[in-house]
Structure formats: C-alpha cells, structure tokens
N, C-alpha and C positions, 0 to 999 in steps of 0.2 A: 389451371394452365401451367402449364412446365416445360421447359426449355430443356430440349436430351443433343447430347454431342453426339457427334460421326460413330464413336466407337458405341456408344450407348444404343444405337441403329442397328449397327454392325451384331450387335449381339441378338438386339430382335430378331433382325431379319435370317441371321442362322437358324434361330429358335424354330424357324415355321420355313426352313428350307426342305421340299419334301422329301421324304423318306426314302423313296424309290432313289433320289440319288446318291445317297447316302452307303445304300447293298450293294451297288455296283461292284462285278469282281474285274478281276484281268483281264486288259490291260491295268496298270494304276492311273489314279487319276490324272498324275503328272502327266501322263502320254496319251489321255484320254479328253483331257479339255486344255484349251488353250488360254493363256492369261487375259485377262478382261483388260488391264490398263495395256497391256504391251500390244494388244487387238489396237486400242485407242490410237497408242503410237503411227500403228500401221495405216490407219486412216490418215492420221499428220502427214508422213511419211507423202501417201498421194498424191492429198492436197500441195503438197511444196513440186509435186513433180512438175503439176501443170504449171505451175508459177515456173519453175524451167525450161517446158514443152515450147520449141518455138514456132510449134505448130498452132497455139492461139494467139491471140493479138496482142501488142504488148501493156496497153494499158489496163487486160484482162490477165495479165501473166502478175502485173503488179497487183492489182486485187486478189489473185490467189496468193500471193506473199503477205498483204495484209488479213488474211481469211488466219492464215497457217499462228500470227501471233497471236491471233484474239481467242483462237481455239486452244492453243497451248497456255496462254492464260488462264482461261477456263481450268483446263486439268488442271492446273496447278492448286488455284483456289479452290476446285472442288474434291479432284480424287487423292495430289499428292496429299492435304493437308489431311485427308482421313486418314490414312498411308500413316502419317506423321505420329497421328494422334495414338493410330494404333499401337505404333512401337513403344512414342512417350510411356502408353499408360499399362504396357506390357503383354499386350495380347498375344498371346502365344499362337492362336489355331490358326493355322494356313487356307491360304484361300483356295477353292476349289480346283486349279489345279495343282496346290502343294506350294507354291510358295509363300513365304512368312513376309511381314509386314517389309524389314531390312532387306530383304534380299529383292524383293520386287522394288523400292528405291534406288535397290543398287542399280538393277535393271533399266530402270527407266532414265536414270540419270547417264550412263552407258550410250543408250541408244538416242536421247536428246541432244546431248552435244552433238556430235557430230550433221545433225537437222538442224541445230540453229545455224553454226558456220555453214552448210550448207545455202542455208537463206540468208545468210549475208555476202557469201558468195556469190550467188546469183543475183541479188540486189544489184551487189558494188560493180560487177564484172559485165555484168547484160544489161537488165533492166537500164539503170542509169546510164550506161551509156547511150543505150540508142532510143531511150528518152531525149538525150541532150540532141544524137545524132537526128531527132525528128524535133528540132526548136521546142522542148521542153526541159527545162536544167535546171539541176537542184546544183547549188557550187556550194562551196565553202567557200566559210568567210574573208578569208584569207588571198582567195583567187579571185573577190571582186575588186572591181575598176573604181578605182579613185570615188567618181561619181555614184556608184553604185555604192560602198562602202559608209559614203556621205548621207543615202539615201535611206539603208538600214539602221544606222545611227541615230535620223534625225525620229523615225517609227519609234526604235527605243524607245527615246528621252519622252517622248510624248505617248507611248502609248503603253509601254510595258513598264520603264523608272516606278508609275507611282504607286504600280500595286505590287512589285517585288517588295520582300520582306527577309532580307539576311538574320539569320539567327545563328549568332555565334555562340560556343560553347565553351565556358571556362567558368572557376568556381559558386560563380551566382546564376551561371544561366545550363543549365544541364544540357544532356542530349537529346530533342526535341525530337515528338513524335512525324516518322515518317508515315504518310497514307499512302495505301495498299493502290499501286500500281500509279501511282504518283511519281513525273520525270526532276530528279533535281541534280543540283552540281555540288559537289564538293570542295573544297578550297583552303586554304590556308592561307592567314591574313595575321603581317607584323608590322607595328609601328617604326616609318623611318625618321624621328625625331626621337636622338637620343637624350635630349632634357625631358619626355612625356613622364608625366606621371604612371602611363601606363607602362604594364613589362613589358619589352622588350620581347618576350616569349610567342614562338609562333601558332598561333587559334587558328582550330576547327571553324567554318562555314558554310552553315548546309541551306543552302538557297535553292529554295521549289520553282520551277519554272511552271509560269502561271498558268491552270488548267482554261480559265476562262479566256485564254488568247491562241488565235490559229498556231500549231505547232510550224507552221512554216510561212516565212516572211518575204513578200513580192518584193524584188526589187530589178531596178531596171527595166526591160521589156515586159511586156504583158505575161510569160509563161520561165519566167526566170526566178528563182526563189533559190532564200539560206534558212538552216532549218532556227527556230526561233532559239534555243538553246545554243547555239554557234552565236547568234548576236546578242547575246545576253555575255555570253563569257567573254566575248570580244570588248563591252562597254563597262567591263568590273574596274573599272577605276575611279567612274563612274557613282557605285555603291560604297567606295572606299575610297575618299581621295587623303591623300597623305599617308600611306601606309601603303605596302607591298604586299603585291597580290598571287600566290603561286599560278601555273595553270589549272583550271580547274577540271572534272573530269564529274563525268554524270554518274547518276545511280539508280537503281528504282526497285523497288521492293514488292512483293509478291505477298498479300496475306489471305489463311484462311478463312473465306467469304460464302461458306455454306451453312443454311438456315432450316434447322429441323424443327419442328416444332411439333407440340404433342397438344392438341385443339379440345376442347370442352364445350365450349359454347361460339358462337360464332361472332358474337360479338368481343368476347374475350380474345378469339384468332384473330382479329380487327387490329386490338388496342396489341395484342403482344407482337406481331406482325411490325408494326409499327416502330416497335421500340429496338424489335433484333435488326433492322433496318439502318436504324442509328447506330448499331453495335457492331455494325459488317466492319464498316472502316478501319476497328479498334483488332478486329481478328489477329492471331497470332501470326508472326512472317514466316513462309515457309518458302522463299525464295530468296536470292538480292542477287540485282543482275549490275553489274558496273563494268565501263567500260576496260576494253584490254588494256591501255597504255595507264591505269591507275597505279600508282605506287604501293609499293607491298605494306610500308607501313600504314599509307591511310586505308587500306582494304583492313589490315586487322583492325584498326579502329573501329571500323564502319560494322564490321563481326560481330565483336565484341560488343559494342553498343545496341547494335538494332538485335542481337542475340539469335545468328545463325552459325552454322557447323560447316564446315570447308566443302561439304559435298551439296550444300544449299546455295552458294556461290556460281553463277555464270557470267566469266568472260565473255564481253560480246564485240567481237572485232569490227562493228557497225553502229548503226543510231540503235539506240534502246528503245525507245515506241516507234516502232516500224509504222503503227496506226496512222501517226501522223501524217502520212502520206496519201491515206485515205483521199484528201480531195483532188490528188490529182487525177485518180479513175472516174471523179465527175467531169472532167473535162470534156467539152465540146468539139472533141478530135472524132468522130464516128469511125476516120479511117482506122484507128487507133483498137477498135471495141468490134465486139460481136457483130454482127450483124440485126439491126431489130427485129425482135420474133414477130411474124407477120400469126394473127391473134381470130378466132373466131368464136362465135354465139350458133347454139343449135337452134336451127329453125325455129324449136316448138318455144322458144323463152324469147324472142325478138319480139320486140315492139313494134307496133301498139296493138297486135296480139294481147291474148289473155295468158297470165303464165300461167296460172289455173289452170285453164283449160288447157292448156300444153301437157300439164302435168299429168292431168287426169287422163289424157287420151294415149300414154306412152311414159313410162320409166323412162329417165331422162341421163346418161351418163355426161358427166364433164372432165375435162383431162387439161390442169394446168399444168401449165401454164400456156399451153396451147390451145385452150380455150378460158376467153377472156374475162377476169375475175368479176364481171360487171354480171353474168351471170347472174352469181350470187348476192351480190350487193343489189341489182333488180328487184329478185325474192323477197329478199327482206323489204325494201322500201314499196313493194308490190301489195304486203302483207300488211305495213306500217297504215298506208294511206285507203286500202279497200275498208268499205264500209260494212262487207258482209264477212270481215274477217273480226272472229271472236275474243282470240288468244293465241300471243305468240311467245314459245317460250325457245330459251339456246342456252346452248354451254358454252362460252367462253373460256379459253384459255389464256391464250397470249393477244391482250387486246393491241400491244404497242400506242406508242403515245398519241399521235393522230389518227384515229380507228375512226373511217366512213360508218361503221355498221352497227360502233355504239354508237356513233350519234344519231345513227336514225331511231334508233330503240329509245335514246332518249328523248324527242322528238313526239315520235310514238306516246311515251309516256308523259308529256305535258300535255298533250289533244286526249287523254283519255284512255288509250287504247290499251286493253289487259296485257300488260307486260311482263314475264320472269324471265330472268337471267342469272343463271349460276354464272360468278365468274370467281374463278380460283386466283385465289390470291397468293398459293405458296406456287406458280411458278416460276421457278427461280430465275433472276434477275430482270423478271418482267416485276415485281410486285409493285412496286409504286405505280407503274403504273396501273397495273390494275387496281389496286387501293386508291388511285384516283377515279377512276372511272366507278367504279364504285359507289365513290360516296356524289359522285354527280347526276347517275343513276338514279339512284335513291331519291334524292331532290326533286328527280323530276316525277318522280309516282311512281317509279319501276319500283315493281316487287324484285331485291338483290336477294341471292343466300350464296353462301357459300358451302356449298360441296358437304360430304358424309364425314361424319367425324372421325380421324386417323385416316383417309385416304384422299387421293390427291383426286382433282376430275379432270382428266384428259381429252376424255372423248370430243368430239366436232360433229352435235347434232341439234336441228334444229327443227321445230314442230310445230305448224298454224294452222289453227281452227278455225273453219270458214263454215258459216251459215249457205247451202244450196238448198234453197225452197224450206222444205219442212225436217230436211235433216241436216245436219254436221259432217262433214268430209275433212279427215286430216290429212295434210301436205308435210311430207316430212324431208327433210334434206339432211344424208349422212356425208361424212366427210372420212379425209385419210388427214386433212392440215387444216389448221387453225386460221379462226377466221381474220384474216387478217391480210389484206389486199397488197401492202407494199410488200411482203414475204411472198405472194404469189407468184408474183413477176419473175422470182429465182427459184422457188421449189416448185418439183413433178409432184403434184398431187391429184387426187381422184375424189368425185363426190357424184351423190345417186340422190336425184331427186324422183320422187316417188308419190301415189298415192294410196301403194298398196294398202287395204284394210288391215291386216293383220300387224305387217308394218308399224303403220297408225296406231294402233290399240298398242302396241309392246312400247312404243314409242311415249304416249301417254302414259301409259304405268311405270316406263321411265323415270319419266318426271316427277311422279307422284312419289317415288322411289327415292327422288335427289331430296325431295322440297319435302315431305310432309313423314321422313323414315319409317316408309311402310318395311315391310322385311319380303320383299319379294324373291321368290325364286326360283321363278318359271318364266320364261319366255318363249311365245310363238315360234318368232321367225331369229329376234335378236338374239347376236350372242354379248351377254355382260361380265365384265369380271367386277368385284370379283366372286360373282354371282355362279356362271355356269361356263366362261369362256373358258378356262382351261380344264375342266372337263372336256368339253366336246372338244377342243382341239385338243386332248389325250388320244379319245374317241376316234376321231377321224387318222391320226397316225396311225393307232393299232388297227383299223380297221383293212387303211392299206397294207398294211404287214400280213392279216390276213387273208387276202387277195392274195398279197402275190406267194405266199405257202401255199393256197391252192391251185398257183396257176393259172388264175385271172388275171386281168389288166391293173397294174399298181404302179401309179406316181406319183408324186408330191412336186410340185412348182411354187417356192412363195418368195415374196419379192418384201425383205421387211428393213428397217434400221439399225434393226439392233438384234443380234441372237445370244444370250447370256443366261438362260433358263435351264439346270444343270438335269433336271428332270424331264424337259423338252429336249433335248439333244439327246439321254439316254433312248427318251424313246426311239426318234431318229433311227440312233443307232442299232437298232431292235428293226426297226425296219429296212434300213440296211442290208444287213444280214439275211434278212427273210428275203432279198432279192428288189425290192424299191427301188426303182431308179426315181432318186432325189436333187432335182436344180434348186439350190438356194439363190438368190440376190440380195446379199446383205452388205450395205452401204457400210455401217462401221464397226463397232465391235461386233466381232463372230468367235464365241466361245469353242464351239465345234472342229475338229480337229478332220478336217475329209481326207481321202483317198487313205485312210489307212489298213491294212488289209486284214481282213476278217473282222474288222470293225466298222470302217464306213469306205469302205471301198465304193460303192455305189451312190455317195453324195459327192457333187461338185458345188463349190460355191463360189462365187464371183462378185466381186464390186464395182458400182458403177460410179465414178467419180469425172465429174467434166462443166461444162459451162452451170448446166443447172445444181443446185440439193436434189437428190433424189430423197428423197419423202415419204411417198405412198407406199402402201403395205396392201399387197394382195395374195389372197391364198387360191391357190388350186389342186382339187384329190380328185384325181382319177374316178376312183371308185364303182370300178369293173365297166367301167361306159356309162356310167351316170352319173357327169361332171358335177364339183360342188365349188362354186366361185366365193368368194369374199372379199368385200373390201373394209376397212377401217381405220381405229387410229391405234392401237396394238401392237409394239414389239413383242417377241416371245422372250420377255426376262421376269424375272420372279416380281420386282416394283410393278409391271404392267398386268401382271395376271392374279397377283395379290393383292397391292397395296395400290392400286390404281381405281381409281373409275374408268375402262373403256367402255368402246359399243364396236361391236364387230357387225357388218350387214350381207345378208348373203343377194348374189345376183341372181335373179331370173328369167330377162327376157333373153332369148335366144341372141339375138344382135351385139345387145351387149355383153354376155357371155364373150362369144366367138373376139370382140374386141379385145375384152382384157387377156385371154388366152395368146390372141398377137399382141399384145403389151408385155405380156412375161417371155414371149418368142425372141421379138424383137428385142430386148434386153440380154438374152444368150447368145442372139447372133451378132451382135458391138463386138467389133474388135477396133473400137479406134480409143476407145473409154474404160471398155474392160478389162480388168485386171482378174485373175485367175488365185485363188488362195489354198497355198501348201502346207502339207500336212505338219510343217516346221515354224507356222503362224506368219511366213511372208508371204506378199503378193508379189505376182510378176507380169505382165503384161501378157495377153492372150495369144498365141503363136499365130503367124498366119501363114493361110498355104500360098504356092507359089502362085501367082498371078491373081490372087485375092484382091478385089476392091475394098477399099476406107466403105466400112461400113458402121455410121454413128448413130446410135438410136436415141439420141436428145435430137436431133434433127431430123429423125424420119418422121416426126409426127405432126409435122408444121402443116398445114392448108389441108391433113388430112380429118374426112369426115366422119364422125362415128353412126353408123348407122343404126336406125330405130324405128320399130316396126308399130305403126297406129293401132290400138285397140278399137273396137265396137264399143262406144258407151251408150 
C-alpha cells in the first residue's frame, strides 16, 4: 500500500496520455485546447450568475450563492493545491494547453477575485436586502434592539461560553493548528492591571467558532437572525474579563484535502483509506481568506504562521462561510423557491403491478428528476423482498449518509437474500460514508468488494436474477447518476431499465469482471472502460468523419459533464474538418476550443446551467441514417476512459430513441439556461431572435410522458 501525491498522479497520468495527442501539428496547442481549471472557473462564473439572475426566486438565488462557495472550496482543496504542489516540487511540463503550473495560478487567482466580490456583492446589495424586505433578516449585532441583544447574549452564555476555547499565543503556547476550512477570530488580548505579574505586551488569540453550533443565531421574531461569529465577538469580554480586548476579525484557511491512493489489496484500501481520512484535516494550506477591514500587521502574522504567500490571501469584504446561510433556503417561504416539480412513475413500474413483468414486456426509460426516484428505490426493494429473485448485485458510488437503497440491500442481506455490492470507497469526499456503509453491509451478510485495483468504479448499474419457471432472466437497470435519492431531486439524470438478454449476459460478466478479476475484453452490447469504451467511441467519431468525406449524413450530438480528453477533441477536430456538424452539451469543464476556423468551425458547444445539475451523458452519431444512441455514467476525459470503471449502454427501442434525440433537441433549443461557449473559453448567453419566446428546457419535461412500445412475450 502506498500513498502517491497530486504530482506523483500528474506524472502517471501524462505517462499514458495518448499519443495521438501528442503529434498534433498547427494550430499549437496553446490555440487548440482550452485550460481545464479556467474551463472550471467558467462554470463558477455561471453558477454566481444565477444567484444574480432576478429572474429566479430569491431563496433560490441564495442557494446558488451558497452552491458557488462550496464549489470554489472544492477547487481549492482539490485542483489549486495540485497546482501548488506542482510548482513547490518543480514540475516544469505545461499542461495541455501550454500553461505551466505559475502561470495557471496566476490565472486563476486573476479571474477569482473579482467572482468572490462579485458574491459578496450580490449577497450584501440584493439578496439580503430583499430577504429583510420579505420578513427574513440577518442584522448585525450592533443593529439589534435592546431586547434582542439581551436575547443573543443570554444563547451565548449558555450555549456557545462553554465549548469556546481561546488559545493564546506567546512563549509557552505556540501558534496553534488551524483546520482546513474552519471559521475563527483573531484578536489581541492585554492585561489592564498594571501590578499583574503578566506583561503588559499585547497576545495573539485565535478563537475557532464552534463547528458543532448553527452558524446563525435566532433572535427576536421567528425569521430574524445574527450570524454566530457577530455574537461571539460581541461577548469577548466575556472570554477575557480583566484585560482588553481589540476587535476581533475572522479568518479561515483553505487546505489541500485530496486523497490518492495506490490500493493492493482491498482490505489494506480499507485500513489506509482510513487513516488518509484522519490526515485530510492536517493537509497543507493553500488558501487563507480573512476579512477586508483586518489589519496589516495581524494579516502578516497570520501569513507567516499558518505559512502562505501573498497571492494565497483573499480579502473578503463579507461573511467568510457564506454556507452558513444554507438554512435559510430550508425555509418554509414556497413563495420564496421554485415551484415543486410535479414528479411521475411509468406505467409499466406502478404498483401493485409486477415491475418484472413491466420490465420484461418493454425497455423502460426514466428521466429525473421528472420521473420519480421511487422508481428505482421500488426496483431494488421489488428485488430485496421477491422470492424468486436469486441475486442482486450494484455499484455504488456516492451512497450519502442516509441512503434508502443501502439499507434495503442490507435488509436484503440479513433475510438471506444473495447480495453484492461494489461500493467505492475513494469517492472523494463521500468516503466515510461509504467506509460506513461498508462495514454495516458486511455485517449484515452482504457480500462488499471494492472495485479493481488502481481504478476507481464509477459506473451506476444494477443486475437481478430472478428464477421464471425453469430458467433465469436478468433485469438490469443502467444509470447516468448515482444512486442516491436526495441528489435526485436536483440532478437531470437518465436510466434504462431493461431485460435485454445480451444486455443481461454483458451485465453479468460485468460483475464477474468487478468481483472475481477475470480479464474480460469483449462485450456484446456494453461499452466498458477501461476495457473498450474509448475505442469505440474513437470508432464512432472517425466513423462520422468518414461519412461526411463521402457525402453521407454525419453528426455527433452528446450531452456530457465534462470534455478534457486531449485525444477525444483531436478527434472531433478531424471530424470537424471533414464537414460534422458537431452539438456538444457540456455542463462544465470543456477542453475543446469550438468555432475556430479550419479547425473546429463546425462544433458548437453550449452549457446548461439553471435550477437543476445537469448530470446525464448521452451520445448520439448519425451514422449515414442509422442512429446509434447511448446513455451512461462517462465524461470524455482521460480519468473516465482510463482510469475509471464506467458502463456506457446503447438504446434500442424506437420510442425511446426518438425521446432522448428530443432531450438533446430540447437542450439546443434553451435559450433561457443556455449559455453558448467561445472560441476565447467564455460563455455568453444565447442570442435571441426578435419576438422569441423563454424557452427553458429544465421545465419543458415536467407531466411529460416518455413513450414505450409493448413487446410480444
């Protein structure tokens, strides 16, 4: 077992970056792909729009302002601090499109500042206003009433006083470890009793505001609150009596929190999973955000100590965990919030029908979150409780803490019932819990494994063998999103319940493939990485390229999350050139550089960014009039087609075909959501023509029905 850093990654994954990208001639690559992290940005970028847009409601405007820190946290912890590392440790070679480790920091740091003031300007200036202006109001401390003031005070003394912990610093007590993305105060604290034995000299006090207590504190009416960090600095005399107390000013630190691991055995990926888990917190800082009005002297302190560089520093002329405000988008305002998605179930899965037999008699498409994730959860506990069902095996990825679906599996698994379950344990910032669910799994007689050694299992597919008469029919159900019911509710995802045989059988050897390292390398119907997916989707690009040189029908339509595959976009651009007319739909990073001329003039790409995640990945090639659909869990980036476990599935019945073809239609014709992406890595909103109708495709698919045509069995 051995533990490899970011840059230690960074060198593999060069190693085996394919070669075809590599010979690429003119244009250079600078002008030929576009930067990966500054792609990122431009998703951030979006997201903060609609948290601007006053075209959504506004307690949905404030959840996109809390979406926009949690994600920029993320980058920080995961891409700047590889970023970081690569410089520290001197990595010279530039990233695919030419810039070196420094200069893409310099970039990013550039184009962040002005995104975070941006979001604290629309906090401070919108949102909270007409928060306040709809009886919802966050004050400061300072502008509460007498009574109120009395009120927050008395919460203090009794509920925050006895788990603060002041840690002063001065010759017997050092500078004390700050946790990664942990909110505290800084302060200066001197004795006013000039006979003390203590000096007289004025100490450092770095006081954490306690994670285990709500960041914001009720006081007065029902929907009135100060944020808990305001009444903590307001009662520092409180923590210090007899001694003077400066103002105090927050801080919060940023450290790298990414977890690579290089697995042998599976039980060793268990124990050392475990241990890097307890070692995230300790990660090096590669952030520190403190507020604007801090003084210059205690910011060098604070530098110097927690050991960052002037360009690792953000001023933030607002609260520093914006998160905190998170519960106010729980609020029980509906006039406030979206409208609730009015949610359905396909005929052939309703109850107290047979899903079986639904299954069996029609390929079944479901499209959430506008169709209802119970669906799936049905399936499973459909398959849990049937007596003539043999063996149910799934991949788990992201179980989240309260998972319906492992607990029926475990369930399942105490009555007896053949249970496997891969569930991956390195993905990131889910692992505990799925290292929980894991070992309670286990417990209960589920057969657990974890995934193929050195690759991660992503895919979302599930497989149950049901006894009919004297033979075995397997039920297979693929997915675009992880199973996971309260994520469903906010991401567009797609899954195909099936009982095609061939299906079935690739499905099974799947499995046998996960659990038992057979070395498979053929499949039917499936596409697997990193077995044969990116072949064939080689295949299928060149193949339209070849179409449209002869003068046949050639197009490509995929709707994916991520485009970063420097080998995939060559090709693209190979087909480009040959005439393809190429729609991409790529939610956030997009490597590919469109409309550039005599290189990809013929690709357009577009992002869809709005109430929902877009999620689901589906492909569609022309292929001279003989469509080829697919759906799965698959971005086109070298992790997903190398070093991933996916499952790509292709479509067949007619019905559902014609569906998903209007699902990628319907996504090019959004011009309320759509943002359009130039050849200069920005996006800008979709032009519209004069007298055009708001046309939003997160909402065109609500009460509508996907249609599906009965088999003969």
């Amino acid at each position: 077992m051995q533990v490899i850093s970011n840059i230690q990654l960074k060198r593999r994954l060069s190693a085996v970056q394919p070669a075809k990208a590599k010979l690429s001639l003119a244009p250079p690559a600078e002008k030929r792909l576009l930067n990966r992290e500054l792609s990122l940005i431009e998703f951030f970028r979006q997201v903060l729009q609609e948290g601007s847009n006053d075209r959504n409601p506004l307690l949905d405007r404030l959840r996109f302002l809390t979406i926009f820190s949690g994600i920029v946290d993320e980058f920080f912890m995961v891409r700047v601090s590889g970023l970081k590392e690569e410089f520290e440790d001197g990595w010279v070679q530039p990233s695919p499109d030419g810039m070196t480790a420094a200069e893409q920091l310099t970039e990013i740091r550039k184009r962040l500042v002005p995104l975070i003031a941006e979001q604290m300007r629309c906090l401070k200036e919108q949102i909270l206003p007409e928060l306040g202006a709809n009886g919802i109001v966050l004050a400061p401390y300072q502008s509460l009433s007498k009574a109120e003031r009395d009120e927050a005070d008395h919460y203090f003394m009794r509920q925050v006083f006895p788990v603060l912990t002041p840690l002063a610093v001065d010759p017997a007590h050092p500078f004390p470890y700050i946790s990664g993305l942990s909110l505290n105060l800084g302060l200066m604290v001197q004795s006013l009793d000039a006979d003390s034995s203590l000096q007289r000299q004025a100490r450092f006090v770095r006081l954490k505001v306690p994670p285990v207590l709500p960041g914001l504190v009720q006081v007065g009416k029902e929907t009135k609150y100060a944020f808990l960090s305001d009444v903590i600095a307001a009662n520092l005399g409180a923590l210090f009596p007899g001694m003077s107390v400066s103002q105090a000013h927050a801080f919060r630190v940023t450290r790298d929190a990414d977890i690579e691991i290089r697995d042998e055995e599976a039980d060793d990926l268990l124990r050392a999973l475990q241990q890097e888990l307890r070692k995230r917190r300790f990660g090096s800082p590669v952030r520190l955000e403190v507020s604007a009005d801090m003084p210059d002297d205690m910011l060098s302190y604070l530098m110097e100590s927690i050991g960052v560089e002037p360009d690792d520093v953000y001023a933030v002329d607002g609260p520093l965990n914006v998160l905190d405000l998170t519960p106010l988008c729980e609020l029980d305002r509906p006039e406030l919030k979206y409208r609730p998605l009015r949610t359905t179930i396909p005929e052939p899965l309703q109850q107290p029908k047979s899903i079986f037999d639904g299954i069996k008699r029609r390929d079944i498409l479901v499209h959430h979150p506008y169709t209802d994730y119970s669906a799936v959860t049905d399936f499973i506990r459909a398959a849990a409780d049937d007596e003539d069902v043999r063996a149910i095996k799934i991949c788990l990825y992201r179980t989240g803490q309260q998972s319906e679906i492992a607990e029926i599996l475990r369930q399942a698994g105490e009555q007896g019932k053949q249970v496997t379950v891969l569930i991956e344990l390195k993905a990131r910032f889910d692992e505990e819990n799925n290292i929980e669910w894991a070992q309670r799994l286990e417990r209960s007689g589920v057969h657990v494994v974890y995934g193929l050694v050195g690759l991660k299992t992503h895919c979302k597919l599930t497989l149950v063998v049901r006894r009919e008469g004297q033979n075995l029919r397997r039920y297979v159900h693929i997915a675009t999103g992880n199973y996971n019911p309260t994520s469903s509710s906010t991401y567009t995802d797609l899954g195909l319940f099936t009982a095609n045989e061939e299906i079935g059988e690739d499905a099974g050897e799947f499995f046998n493939y996960l659990t038992g390292y057979s070395r498979k390398e053929h499949y039917r119907k499936l596409l697997v990485s990193p077995v044969n997916l990116r072949e064939k989707l080689t295949e299928m690009i060149e193949r339209e390229t070849g179409h449209a040189k002869a003068g046949r029908p050639a197009r490509i339509v995929a709707k994916l999350n991520r485009l970063a595959d420097a080998s995939i976009i060559e090709s693209l651009y190979e087909a480009s050139q040959a005439g393809v007319s190429i729609d991409l739909i790529v939610r956030g990073i997009c490597m590919l550089r469109p409309g550039v001329a005599g290189l990809s003039e013929n690709i357009r790409v577009r992002s869809i960014v709005g109430r929902f995640l877009e999620h689901s990945r589906i492909m569609c090639f022309a292929n001279d009039g003989n469509e080829e659909l697919y759906i799965g869990s698959a971005d086109w980036m070298v992790r997903n087609l190398n070093h991933r476990v996916e499952v790509v599935c292709p479509v067949y019945e007619p019905e559902l075909r014609d569906y998903l073809k209007n699902v990628l239609d319907v996504y090019l014709r959004d011009n309320v959501n759509a943002r359009e992406l130039s050849a200069d890595g920005f996006y800008k909103r979709v032009a519209r023509g004069v007298g055009d109708e708001d046309f939003d495709s997160q909402t065109y698919f609500e009460d509508r029905e996907i249609p599906m045509h009965e088999k003969v069995v």
